[in-house]
N, C-alpha and C positions, 0 to 999 in steps of 0.2 A: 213043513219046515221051510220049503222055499218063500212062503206066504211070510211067516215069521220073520226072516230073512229082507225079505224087501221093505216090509213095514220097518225096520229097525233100520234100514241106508234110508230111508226115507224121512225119518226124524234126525238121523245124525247128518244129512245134507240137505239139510232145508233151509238154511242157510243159501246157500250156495245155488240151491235152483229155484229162489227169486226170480222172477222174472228183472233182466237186466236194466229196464227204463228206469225202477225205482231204486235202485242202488244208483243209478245217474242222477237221480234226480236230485236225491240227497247231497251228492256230492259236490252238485253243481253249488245246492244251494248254502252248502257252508261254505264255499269257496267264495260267492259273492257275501255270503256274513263278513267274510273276515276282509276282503278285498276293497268295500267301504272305508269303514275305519284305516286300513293301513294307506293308503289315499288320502285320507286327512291325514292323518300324521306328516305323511309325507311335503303334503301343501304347507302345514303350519311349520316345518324342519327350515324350508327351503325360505318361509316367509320371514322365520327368525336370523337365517343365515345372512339375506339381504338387509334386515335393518341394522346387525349389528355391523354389517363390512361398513352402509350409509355411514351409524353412527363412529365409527373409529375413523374415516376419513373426516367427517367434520368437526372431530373433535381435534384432529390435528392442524396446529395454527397456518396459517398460508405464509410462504418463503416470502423473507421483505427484502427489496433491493439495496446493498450494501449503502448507506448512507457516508455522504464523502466530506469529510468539514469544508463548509465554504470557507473558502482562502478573503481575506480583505481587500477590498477595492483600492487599487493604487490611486490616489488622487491624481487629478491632471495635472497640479501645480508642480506635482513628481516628476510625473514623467516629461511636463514640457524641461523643467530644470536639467534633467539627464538627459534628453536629447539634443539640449543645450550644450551640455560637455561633453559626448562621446560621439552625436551624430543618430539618426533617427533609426539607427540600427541598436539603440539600446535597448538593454533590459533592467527593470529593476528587478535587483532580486531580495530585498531587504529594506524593511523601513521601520521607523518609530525611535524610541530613546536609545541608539543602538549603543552609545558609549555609556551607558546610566549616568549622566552628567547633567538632566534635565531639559537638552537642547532635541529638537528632533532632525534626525539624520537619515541618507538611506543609501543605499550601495547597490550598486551598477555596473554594469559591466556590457561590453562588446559581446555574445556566446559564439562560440565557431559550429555551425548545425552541423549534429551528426549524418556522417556519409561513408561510403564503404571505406574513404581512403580516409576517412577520420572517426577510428573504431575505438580510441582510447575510451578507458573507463573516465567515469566524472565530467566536470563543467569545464572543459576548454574554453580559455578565456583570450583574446589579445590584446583588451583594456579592462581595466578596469576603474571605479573612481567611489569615494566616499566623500559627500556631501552634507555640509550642516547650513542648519537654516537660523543666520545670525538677526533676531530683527525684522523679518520679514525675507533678507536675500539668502538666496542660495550659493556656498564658499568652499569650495573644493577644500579638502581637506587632508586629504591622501590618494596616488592615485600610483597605478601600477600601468606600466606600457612596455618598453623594452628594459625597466627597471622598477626599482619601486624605490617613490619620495612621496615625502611631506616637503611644505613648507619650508622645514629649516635645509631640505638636503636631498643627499642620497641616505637610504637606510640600510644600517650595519647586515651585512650577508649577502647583498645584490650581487648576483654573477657581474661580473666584469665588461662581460661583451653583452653583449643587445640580445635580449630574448625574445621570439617574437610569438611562443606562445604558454602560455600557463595553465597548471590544473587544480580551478580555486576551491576549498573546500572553507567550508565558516559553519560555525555554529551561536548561537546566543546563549553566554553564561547568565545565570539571575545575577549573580554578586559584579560580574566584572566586565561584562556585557560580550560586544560583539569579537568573536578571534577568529581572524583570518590565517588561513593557510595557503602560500604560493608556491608550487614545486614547477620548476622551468623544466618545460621540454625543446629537445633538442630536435626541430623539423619534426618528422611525424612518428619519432619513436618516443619509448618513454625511459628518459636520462636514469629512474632509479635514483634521484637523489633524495634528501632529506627535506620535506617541504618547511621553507620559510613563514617563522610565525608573525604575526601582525597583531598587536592592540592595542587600545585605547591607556595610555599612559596616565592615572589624572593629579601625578604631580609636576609633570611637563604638559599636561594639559592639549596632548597631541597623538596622533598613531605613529609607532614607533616599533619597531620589530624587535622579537626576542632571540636570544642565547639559545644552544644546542638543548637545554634541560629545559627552555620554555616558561622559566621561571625571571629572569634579567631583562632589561630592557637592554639595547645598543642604544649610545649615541651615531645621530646624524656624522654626513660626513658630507663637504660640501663640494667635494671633488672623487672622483669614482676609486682613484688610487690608493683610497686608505677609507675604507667600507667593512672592514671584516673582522674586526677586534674592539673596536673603542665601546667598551663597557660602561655603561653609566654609573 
């Protein structure tokens, strides 16, 4: 019985009492089967990961530096003209057919450089001048300093008293050309008034300021006294 007995744990644990090196040995060696292969994979994962990062950086275009329109070359024949009338501290700030009238013109002014004690918005100006070129010469044509005249005058709306600085703003219409804007300030605050408009007139054939709607011309006025109503 006991014979019987050990022969039957001896087939049902035979298994089990292998000798231990060959159950290692097995184990070791599927372990390096599988350990291969998952190694490659691994290499080609890593090698796919790299080229796709390369390719999606190179496919994205490279940042281009904001491109700034070049501004046009003021002729010297400008600027010696404006240095001519305002003093070699001018600037131009406008030039070409500025009244659409065929003639070429360009506008200048004195600028007051920004500094702490001169924080106002916009182009602080204490002269200004528009010049056309008759013929060959250059003809003052409007000009602003402690007032604003043309030729014929004083122009309708000038403060009374002497200003001695301004804040010019201008634009270029296509239809009706250049419009000036002069609001007087008062020392170095800002007066808050309604700025004075300016333009080219071309059935008086001159610069000549407008009405409160910006739509009338004023007549000149040839004496400061009476500047502020004559309607044309």
């Amino acid at each position: 019985m006991e014979k019987t007995s050990q022969s039957g744990c001896s087939h049902a644990n035979e298994a089990e009492l292998s000798p231990s090196f060959l159950g290692e040995g097995r184990s070791a060696g599927a372990a390096r089967a599988w350990r291969i292969p998952l190694k490659l994979s691994l290499g080609v994962l890593s090698l796919a990961i790299l080229l796709s990062g390369c390719g999606a950086d190179a496919s994205k275009p490279a940042p281009q530096a904001e491109i700034k329109p070049v501004e046009p070359a003021i002729p010297e024949e400008i600027q010696a003209a404006a240095k001519a009338l305002l003093g070699s501290e001018s600037q131009v700030l406008a030039f070409g057919d500025l009244a659409k009238n065929g003639k070429l013109q360009f506008l200048a002014a004195n600028v007051v450089p920004k500094t702490p004690t001169n924080n106002l918005p916009g182009t602080i100006v204490t002269r200004a001048v528009v010049a056309e070129n008759d013929d060959g010469k250059w003809t003052e044509i409007f000009r602003c300093d402690e007032h604003l005249k043309n030729p014929k005058g004083y122009l309708g709306l000038t403060p009374l008293a002497p200003v001695t600085g301004w804040r010019l703003q201008f634009e270029q219409n296509a239809e009706k050309g250049l419009q000036l804007y002069f609001t007087p300030l008062q020392g170095t605050t800002d007066s808050h008034v309604l700025p004075i408009g300016v333009r080219w007139n071309p059935a008086t054939k001159r610069y000549q300021s407008l009405d409160r709607t910006y739509e009338h011309f004023l007549l000149e006025a040839p004496a400061l006294n009476d500047v502020r109503s004559r309607l044309r």
